[in-house]
C-alpha positions in Angstrom: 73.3 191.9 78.5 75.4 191.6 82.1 77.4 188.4 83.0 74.6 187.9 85.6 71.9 188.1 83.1 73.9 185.7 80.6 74.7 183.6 83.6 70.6 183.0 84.7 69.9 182.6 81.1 71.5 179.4 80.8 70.6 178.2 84.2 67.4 179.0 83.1 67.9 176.9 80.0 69.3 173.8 81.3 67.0 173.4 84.0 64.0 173.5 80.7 65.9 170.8 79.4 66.0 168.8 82.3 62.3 169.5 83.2 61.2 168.2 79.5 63.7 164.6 80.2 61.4 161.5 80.9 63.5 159.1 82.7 60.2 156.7 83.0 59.6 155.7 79.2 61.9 152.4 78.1 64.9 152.9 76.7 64.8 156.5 76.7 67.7 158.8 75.3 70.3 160.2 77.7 69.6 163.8 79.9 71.3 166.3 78.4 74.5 165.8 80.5 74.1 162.0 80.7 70.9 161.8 83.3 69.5 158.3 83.2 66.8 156.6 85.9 68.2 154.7 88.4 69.6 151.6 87.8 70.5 152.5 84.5 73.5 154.7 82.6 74.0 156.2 79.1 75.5 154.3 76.1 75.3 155.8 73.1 72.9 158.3 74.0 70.2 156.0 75.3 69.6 154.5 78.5 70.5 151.3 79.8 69.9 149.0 82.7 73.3 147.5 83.4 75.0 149.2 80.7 73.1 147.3 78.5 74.2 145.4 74.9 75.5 148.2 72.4 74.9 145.7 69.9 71.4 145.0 70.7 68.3 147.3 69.6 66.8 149.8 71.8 64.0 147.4 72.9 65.1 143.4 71.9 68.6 142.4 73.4 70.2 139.9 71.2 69.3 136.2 71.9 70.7 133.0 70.2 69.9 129.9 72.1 72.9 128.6 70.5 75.2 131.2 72.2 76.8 131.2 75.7 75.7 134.1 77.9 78.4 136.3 77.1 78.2 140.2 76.3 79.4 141.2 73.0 83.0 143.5 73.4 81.9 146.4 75.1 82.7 149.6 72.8 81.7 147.7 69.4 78.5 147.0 67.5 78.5 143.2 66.7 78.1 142.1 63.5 78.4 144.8 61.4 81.5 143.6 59.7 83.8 145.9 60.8 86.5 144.4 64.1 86.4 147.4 66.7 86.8 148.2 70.5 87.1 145.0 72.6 86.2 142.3 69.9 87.8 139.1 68.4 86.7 139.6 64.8 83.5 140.8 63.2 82.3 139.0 60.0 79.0 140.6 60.0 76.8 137.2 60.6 76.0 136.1 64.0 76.2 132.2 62.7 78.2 130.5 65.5 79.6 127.5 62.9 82.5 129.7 61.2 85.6 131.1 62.2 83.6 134.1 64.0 81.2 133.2 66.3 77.5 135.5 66.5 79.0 137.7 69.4 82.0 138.4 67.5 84.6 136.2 69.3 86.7 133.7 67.6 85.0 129.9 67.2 88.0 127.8 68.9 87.9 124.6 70.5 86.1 123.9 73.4 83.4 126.9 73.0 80.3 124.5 72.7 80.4 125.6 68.7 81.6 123.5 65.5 83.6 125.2 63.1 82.7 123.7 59.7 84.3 126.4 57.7 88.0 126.2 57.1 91.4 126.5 57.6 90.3 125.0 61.3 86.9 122.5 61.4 85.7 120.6 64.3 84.0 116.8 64.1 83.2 117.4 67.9 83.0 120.4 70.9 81.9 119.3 73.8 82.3 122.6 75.5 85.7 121.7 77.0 89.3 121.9 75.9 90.3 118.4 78.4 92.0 115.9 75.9 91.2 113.2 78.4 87.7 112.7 76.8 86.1 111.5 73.7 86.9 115.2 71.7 90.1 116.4 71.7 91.5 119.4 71.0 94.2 119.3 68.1 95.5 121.8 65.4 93.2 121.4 62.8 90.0 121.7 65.4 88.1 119.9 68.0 88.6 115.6 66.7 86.8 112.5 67.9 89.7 110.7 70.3 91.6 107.7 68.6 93.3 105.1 69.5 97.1 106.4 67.7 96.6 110.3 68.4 98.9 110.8 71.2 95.7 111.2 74.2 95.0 109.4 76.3 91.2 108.7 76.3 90.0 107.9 80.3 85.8 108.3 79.3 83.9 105.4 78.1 83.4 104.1 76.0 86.6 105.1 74.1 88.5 104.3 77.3 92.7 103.9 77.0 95.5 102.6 79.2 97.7 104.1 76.8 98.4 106.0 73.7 101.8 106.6 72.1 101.0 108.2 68.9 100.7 104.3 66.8 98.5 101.7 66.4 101.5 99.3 66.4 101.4 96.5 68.6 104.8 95.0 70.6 105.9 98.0 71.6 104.4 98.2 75.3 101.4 100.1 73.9 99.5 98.0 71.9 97.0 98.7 68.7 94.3 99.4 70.7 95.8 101.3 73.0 96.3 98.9 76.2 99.5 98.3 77.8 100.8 95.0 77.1 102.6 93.0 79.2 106.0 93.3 80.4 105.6 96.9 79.9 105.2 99.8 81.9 104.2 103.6 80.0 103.8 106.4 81.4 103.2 110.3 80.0 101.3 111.5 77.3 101.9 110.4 74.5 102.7 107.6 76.4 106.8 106.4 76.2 106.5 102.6 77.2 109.6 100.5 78.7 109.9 96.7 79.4 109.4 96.3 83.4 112.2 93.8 84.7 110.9 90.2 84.1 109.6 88.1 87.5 109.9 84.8 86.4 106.2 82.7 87.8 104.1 85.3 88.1 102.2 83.9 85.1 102.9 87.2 82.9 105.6 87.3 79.8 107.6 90.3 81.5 110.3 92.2 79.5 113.1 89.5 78.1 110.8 86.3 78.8 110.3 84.1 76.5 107.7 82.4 78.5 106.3 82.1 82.0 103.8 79.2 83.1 102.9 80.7 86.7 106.2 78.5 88.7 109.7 78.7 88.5 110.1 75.2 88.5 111.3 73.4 85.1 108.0 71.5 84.7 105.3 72.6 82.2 105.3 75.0 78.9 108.3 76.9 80.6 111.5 76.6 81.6 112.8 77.1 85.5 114.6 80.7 84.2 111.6 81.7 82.3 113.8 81.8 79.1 112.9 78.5 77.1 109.0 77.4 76.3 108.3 74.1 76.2 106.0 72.7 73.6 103.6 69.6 75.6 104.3 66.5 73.6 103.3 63.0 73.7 105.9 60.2 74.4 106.3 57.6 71.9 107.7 53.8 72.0 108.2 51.1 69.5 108.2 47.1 70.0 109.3 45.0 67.6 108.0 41.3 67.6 110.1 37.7 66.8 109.1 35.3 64.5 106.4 32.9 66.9 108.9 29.4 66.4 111.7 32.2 67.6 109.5 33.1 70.3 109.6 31.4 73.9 106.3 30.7 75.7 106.6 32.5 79.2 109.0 35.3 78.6 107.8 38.9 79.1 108.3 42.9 78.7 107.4 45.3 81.0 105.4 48.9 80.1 105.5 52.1 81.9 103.2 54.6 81.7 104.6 57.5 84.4 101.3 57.4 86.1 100.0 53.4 87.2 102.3 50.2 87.9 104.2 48.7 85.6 102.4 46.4 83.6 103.7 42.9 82.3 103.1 41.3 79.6 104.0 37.4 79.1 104.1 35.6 75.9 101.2 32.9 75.9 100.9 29.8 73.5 99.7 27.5 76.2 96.7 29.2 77.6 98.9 29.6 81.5 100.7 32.7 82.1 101.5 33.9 85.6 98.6 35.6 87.7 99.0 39.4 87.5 100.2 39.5 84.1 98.5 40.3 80.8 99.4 37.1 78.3 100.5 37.9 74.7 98.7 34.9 73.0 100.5 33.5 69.9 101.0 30.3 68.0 104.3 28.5 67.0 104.3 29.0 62.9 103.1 33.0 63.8 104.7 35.3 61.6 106.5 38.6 62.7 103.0 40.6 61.4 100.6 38.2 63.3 102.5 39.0 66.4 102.5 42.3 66.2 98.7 42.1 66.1 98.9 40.0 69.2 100.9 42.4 71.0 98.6 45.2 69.7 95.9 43.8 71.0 97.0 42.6 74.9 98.2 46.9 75.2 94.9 47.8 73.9 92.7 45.7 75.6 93.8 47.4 79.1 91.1 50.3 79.6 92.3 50.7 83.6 95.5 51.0 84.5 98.1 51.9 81.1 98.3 55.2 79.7 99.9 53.8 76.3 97.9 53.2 72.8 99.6 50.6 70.5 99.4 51.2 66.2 100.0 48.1 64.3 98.0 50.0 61.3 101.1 49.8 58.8 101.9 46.4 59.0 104.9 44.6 59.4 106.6 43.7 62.6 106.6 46.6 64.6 104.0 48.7 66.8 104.2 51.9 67.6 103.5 53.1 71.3 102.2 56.6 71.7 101.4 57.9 75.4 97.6 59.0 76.1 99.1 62.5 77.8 101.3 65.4 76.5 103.8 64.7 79.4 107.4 64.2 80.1 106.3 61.9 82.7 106.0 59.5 79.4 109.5 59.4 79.0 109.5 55.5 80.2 112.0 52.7 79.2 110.5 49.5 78.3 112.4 46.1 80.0 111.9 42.8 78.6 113.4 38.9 79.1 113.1 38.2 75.4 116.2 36.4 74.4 115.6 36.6 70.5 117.6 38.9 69.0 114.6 39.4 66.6 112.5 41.0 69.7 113.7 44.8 69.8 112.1 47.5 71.9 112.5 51.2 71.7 111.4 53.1 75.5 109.2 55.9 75.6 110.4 59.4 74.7 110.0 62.6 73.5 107.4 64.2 75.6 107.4 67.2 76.9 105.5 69.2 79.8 102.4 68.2 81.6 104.4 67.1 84.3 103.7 69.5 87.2 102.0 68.0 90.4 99.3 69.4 92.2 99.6 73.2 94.3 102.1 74.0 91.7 101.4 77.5 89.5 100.7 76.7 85.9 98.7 78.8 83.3 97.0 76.1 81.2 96.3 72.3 81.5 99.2 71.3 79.2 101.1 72.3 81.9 100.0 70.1 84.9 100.1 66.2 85.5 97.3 64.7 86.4 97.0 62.0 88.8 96.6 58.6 87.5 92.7 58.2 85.6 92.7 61.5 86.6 93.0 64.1 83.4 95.6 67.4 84.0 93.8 70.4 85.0 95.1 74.1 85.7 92.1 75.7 88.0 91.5 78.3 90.6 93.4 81.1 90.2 96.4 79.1 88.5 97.4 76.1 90.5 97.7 72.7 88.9 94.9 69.8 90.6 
């Protein structure tokens, strides 16, 4: 046969072959040098719209509502347990909770899936790998975000200020992850620092031992903010003479910080001076019996003395103890009692509540009061 003849024959051959391809029918099987319908191209021998899934059978692509919409590696058949062309891993399941997800890629964190087979399981995947948010992304898998684990959790409800790797508290960062005061953190995990102390700005800054709002020396804190002052209640003591000892008419004078001074005058003849509250006694009183009577004239005064007397143990002495936790207590106590018996001990020992009004102050021990008027820290810190 001539070249020509041979030449027609296959000509003649190829175009038979192309007359008997279909490109109409679904899914059909490549033209014999690749010829597909439009829109379409060969893989594997059959053709596909778009290329198609090589993983997928002819008719059914794969579908896993569980799966992102991502293509298998192109060049592979997923799963068939063998790791070829463009994929991760193959492990011949298209289970999406392993180490090798249904379209063959590797389950890591932040792909939507939980791993629950080891040497890496997640608790949590919420599709992300942020370690802002309630799951974080760590080296064993995809964990729930804790206070202690170094993140810094800004999502409810799990929300953080800070997080330096400890649930310790007194280091700036405290156990549930908030800064504390006098501290400043910054980074993750967060490296806290003491802030340099302001002394009355109510906080306990850095070196402070204290701070009550002023940087006066009245209240729970010192002027320098390095001293706390616990509130205390002044106390007194007054001794009584023997009643033949003691001399009609004399007096001795309390102070209370707050009201007037009040006198009091020894009465066994029913006159005392106007103005003055009258001790009454008799001549053959013993020291007891007038320490009742002087317990009595102090506590009979409901207006006008901040002082309680105690004659509850007997014997010749009451005990004075201020109505306030205040140093505005402290009080001496005068007197014109010429027995030597008669002995007086002033008010002392307390301690704050002695800040006026407009002054800063975080509680009530740490204000004054006016008169009747009880000590009260209101507003956004002032004392009233």
């Amino acid at each position: 046969m001539s070249r020509g003849a041979r030449i027609m024959l296959v000509a003649l051959a190829a175009s038979a072959l192309a007359a008997c391809f279909n490109p109409t029918f679904n899914d059909p099987m490549c033209g014999p040098s690749g010829e597909c319908p439009s829109g379409t191209s060969c893989v594997q021998g059959v053709c596909r719209a778009g290329g198609g899934d090589i993983d997928a059978s002819i008719d059914s692509p794969i579908q896993d509502i569980d799966a992102p919409s991502i293509d298998a590696p192109s060049g592979a058949v997923c799963p068939n347990g063998v790791t070829e062309g463009a994929e991760e891993c193959d492990d011949n399941n298209t289970t999406n909770t392993d180490d090798c997800t249904g379209i063959c890629r590797f389950n890591v964190c932040g792909d939507t899936f939980l791993d629950l087979t080891g040497p890496r399981t997640d608790t949590c995947d919420d599709g992300n790998m942020s370690d802002t948010d309630n799951c974080v992304n760590t080296a064993g898998g995809c964990r729930p975000s804790s206070c202690g684990d170094g993140f810094i959790d800004s999502v409810a409800p799990g929300t953080e200020a800070c997080d330096d790797r400890n649930v310790t508290s007194g280091d700036g960062c405290s156990a549930t992850c908030l800064i504390e005061a006098g501290f400043m953190c910054t980074g993750t995990p967060s490296v806290c620092s003491p802030i340099s102390p302001i002394c009355g700005n109510g906080v306990i800054d850095g070196s402070e031992a204290c701070d009550d709002r002023n940087g006066n020396a009245c209240g729970t804190c010192n002027a320098t903010c390095t001293a706390a002052i616990t509130p205390r209640a002044a106390t007194g003591s007054i001794t009584s003479a023997l009643g033949n000892n003691q001399i009609d008419g004399e007096t001795f004078t309390l102070e209370d910080g707050f009201n007037p001074p009040v006198v009091f005058e020894w009465d066994r003849t029913s006159s005392f001076t106007a103005g003055r509250i009258p001790v009454v006694y008799f001549n053959n009183a013993g020291q007891g019996q007038m320490a009742d009577a002087v317990t009595a004239a102090i506590n009979g005064i409901s207006v006008g003395l901040l002082i309680t007397a105690d004659h509850s143990m007997g014997g010749p002495t009451v005990t004075l103890l201020h109505d306030r936790m205040t140093s505005l207590g402290n009080r001496p106590i005068s007197d014109s009692v010429s027995n030597a018996q008669f002995v007086t001990t002033g008010m002392s020992g307390g301690a704050a509540g002695d800040c006026g009004a407009t002054i800063g102050c975080t509680s009530n021990a740490d204000c004054a009061g006016t008169g009747p008027i009880p000590p009260r820290c209101v507003g956004t810190g002032t004392c009233e």
